[in-house]
C-alpha positions as CSV (number, residue, x, y, z in Angstrom):
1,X,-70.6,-104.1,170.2
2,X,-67.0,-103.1,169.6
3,X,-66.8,-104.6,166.3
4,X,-70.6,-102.9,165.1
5,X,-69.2,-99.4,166.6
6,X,-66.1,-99.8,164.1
7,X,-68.0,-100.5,161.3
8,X,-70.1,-97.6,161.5
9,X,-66.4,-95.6,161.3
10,X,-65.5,-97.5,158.5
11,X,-69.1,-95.9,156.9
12,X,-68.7,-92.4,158.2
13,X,-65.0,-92.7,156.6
14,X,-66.5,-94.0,152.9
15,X,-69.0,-91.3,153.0
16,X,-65.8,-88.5,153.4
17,X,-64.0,-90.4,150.7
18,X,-67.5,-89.9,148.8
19,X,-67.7,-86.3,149.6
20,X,-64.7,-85.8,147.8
21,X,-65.1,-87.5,145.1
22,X,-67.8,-85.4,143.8
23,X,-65.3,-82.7,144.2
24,X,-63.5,-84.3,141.6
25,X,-66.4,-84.6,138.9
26,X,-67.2,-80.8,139.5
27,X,-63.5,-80.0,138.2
28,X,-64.3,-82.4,135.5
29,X,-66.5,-79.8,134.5
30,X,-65.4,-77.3,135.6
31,X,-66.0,-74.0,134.1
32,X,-63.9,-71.0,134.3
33,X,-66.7,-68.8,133.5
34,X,-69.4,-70.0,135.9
35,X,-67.1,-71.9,138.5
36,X,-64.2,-70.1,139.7
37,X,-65.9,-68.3,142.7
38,X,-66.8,-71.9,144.1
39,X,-62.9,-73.0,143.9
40,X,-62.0,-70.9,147.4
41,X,-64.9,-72.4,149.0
42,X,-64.5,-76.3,147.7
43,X,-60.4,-76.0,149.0
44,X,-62.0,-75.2,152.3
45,X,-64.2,-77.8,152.3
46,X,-61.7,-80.4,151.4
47,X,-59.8,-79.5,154.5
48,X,-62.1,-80.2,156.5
49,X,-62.7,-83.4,154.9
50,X,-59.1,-84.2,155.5
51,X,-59.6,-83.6,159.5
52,X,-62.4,-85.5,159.7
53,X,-61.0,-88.4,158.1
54,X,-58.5,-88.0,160.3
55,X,-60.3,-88.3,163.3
56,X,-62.2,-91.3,161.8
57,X,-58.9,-93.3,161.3
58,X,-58.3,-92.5,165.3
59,X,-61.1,-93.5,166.3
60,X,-61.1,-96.7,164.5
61,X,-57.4,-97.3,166.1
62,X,-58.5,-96.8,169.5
63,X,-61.8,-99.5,169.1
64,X,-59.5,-101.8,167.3
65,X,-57.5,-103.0,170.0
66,X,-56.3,-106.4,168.8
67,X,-54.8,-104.3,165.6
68,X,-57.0,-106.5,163.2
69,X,-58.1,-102.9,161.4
70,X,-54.4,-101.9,161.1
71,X,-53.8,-102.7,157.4
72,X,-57.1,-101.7,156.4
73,X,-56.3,-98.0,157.8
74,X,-53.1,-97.7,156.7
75,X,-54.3,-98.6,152.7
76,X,-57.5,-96.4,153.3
77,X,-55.0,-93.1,154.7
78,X,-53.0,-94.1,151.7
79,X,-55.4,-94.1,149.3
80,X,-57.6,-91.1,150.8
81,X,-54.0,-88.9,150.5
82,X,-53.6,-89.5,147.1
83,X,-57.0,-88.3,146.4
84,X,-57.1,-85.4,148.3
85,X,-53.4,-84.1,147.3
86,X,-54.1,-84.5,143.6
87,X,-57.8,-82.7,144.1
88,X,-55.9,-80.2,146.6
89,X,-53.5,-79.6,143.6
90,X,-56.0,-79.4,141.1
91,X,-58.1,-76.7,142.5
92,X,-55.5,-75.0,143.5
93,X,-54.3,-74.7,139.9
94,X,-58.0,-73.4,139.7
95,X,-57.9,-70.3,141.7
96,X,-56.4,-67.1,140.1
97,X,-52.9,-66.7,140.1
98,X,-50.6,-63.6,140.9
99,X,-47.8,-63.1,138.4
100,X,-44.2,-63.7,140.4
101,X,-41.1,-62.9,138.3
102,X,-39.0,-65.4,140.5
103,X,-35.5,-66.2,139.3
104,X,-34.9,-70.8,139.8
105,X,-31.2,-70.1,140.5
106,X,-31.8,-69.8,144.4
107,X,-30.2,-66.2,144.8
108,X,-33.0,-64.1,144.2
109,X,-37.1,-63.6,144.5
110,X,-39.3,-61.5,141.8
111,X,-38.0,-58.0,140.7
112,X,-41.3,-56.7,142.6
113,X,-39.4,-57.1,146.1
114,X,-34.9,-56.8,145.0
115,X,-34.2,-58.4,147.5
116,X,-31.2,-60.6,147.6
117,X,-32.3,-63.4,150.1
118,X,-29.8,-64.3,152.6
119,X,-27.5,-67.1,152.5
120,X,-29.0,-70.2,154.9
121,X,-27.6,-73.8,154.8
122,X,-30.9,-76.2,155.3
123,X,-31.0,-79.6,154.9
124,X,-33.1,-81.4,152.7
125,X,-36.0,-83.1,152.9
126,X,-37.2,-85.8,150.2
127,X,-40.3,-87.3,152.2
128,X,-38.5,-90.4,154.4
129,X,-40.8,-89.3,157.7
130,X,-37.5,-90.7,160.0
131,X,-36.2,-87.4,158.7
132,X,-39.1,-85.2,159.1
133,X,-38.9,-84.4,162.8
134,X,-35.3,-83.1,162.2
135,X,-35.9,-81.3,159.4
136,X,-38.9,-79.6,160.7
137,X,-37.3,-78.4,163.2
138,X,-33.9,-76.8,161.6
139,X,-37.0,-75.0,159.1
140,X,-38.9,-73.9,161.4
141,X,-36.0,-71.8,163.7
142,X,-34.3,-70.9,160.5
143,X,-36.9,-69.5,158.4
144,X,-40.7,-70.3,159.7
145,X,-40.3,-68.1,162.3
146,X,-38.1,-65.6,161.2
147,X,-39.4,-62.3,161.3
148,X,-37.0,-60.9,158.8
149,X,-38.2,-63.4,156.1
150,X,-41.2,-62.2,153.7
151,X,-43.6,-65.2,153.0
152,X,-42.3,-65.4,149.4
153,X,-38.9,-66.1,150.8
154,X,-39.6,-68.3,152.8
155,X,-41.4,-70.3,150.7
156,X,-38.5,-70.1,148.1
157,X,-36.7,-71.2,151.0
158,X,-38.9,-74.3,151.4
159,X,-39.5,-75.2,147.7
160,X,-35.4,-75.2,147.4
161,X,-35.5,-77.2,150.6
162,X,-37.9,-80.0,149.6
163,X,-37.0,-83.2,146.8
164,X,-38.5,-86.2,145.3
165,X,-41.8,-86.6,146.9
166,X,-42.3,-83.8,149.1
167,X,-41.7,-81.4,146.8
168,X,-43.9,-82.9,144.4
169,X,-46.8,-82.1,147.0
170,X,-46.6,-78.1,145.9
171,X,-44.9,-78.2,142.9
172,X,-48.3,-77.2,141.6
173,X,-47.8,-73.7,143.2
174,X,-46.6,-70.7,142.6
175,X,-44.4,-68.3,144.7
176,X,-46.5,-65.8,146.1
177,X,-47.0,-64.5,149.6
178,X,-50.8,-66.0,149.9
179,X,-49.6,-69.4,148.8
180,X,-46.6,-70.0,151.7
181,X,-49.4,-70.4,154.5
182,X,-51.1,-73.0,152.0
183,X,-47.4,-75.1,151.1
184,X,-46.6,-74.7,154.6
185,X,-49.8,-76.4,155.5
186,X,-49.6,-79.2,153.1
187,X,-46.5,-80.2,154.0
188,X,-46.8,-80.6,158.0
189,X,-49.9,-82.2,157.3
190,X,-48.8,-84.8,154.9
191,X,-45.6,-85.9,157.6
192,X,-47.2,-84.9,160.9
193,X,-49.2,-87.6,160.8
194,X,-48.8,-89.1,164.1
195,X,-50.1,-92.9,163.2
196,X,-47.7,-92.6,160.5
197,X,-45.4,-91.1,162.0
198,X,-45.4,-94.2,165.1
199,X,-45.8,-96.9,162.6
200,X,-42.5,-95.5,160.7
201,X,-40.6,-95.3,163.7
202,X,-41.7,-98.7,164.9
203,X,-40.9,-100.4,161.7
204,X,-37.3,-98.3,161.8
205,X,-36.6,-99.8,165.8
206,X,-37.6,-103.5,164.0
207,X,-34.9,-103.2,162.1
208,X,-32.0,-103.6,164.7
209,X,-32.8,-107.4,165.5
210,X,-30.1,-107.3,168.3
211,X,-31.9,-104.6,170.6
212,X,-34.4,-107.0,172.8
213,X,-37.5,-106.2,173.0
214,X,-37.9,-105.6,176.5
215,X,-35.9,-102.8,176.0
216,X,-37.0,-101.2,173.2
217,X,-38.9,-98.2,175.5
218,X,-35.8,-96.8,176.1
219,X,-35.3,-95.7,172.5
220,X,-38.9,-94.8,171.7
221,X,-39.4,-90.9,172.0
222,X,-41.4,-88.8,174.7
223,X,-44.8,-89.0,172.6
224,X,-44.7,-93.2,172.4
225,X,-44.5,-93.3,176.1
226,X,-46.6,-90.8,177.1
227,X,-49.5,-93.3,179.0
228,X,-46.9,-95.7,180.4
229,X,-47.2,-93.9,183.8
């Protein structure tokens, strides 16, 4: 019963992979002059497409108990992320742009605002998820949540923030207010990824062969440990 009730997870997570592939042959022919008012609407579907696979992968790790799907979901995540980001990135570059006059030398935003954005010291982040949790956090008190901070400067804040692979997820976008919320978004969703984020730190603890095993709880975090009782 177990093994019929994953399979029919495995076929509700093709048909989302399906979904968005027929977002991909409407940009290949796509037309500025007839398609452009359904580009808003197709980014909002794709999120939700995203959730929902999501929730499929859980669901498929909580039925698979012995682990024998592990693989399988971890190549399918894999392989639905590179699809989505790319077709995320593509209709983005879609949609119609505001013009930002925004200087690369990390001193300044466009001439529309003069504001000389503060000096902040923030770590980087390349896309290792053992850093993200940290990194995250130092962001989010610095700049998220300041209330000083425009969007635009906070996202020129992030974009100088972010290397290698991480900032190739938004490299698509430009610096505008109305585009920090979507960067911001991309970016927690990508490395919050809790499976991920437990099979990275798993695979890190692995790699200290002299810890033993039965006492590897006490360096897994609060979240890991959470149904131990």
């Amino acid at each position: 019963m177990t093994e019929k009730k994953i399979k029919e997870k495995v076929k509700k997570r093709e048909r989302i992979v399906a979904s968005l592939q027929r977002h991909a042959q409407f940009l290949g022919s796509f037309n500025p002059d007839i398609h452009t008012g359904e580009v808003q609407s197709r980014l909002d579907k794709i999120e939700t497409k995203f959730e929902e696979f999501e929730e499929v992968q859980e669901e498929i790790a909580e039925l698979d108990a012995e682990g024998i799907y592990e693989e399988d979901c971890t190549t399918a995540y894999e392989e639905f992320e590179k699809l989505y980001y790319r077709l995320r990135a593509a209709l983005l570059a879609k949609l119609p742009t505001e013009e930002t006059a925004v200087e690369r030398n990390g001193q300044h935003v466009g001439a529309h605002t003069g504001v000389r954005l503060p000096q902040i010291s923030l770590p980087e982040f390349g896309g290792d998820y053992k850093g993200w949790l940290s990194f995250k956090s130092t962001y989010v008190s610095l700049i998220h949540d300041s209330g000083e901070l425009s969007d635009v400067q906070k996202f020129h804040y992030l974009k100088s923030a972010l290397k290698g692979e991480a900032a190739k997820l938004i490299e698509s976008l430009t610096l505008t207010n109305d585009n920090y919320s979507i960067d911001w978004s991309t970016i927690t969703k990508r490395y919050s990824n809790e499976y991920l984020l437990k099979k990275r730190h798993l695979q890190a603890l692995m790699e200290y062969p002299k810890v033993e095993k039965s006492r590897l709880w006490l360096f897994m975090p609060w979240w890991m440990n959470s149904n131990s009782g």
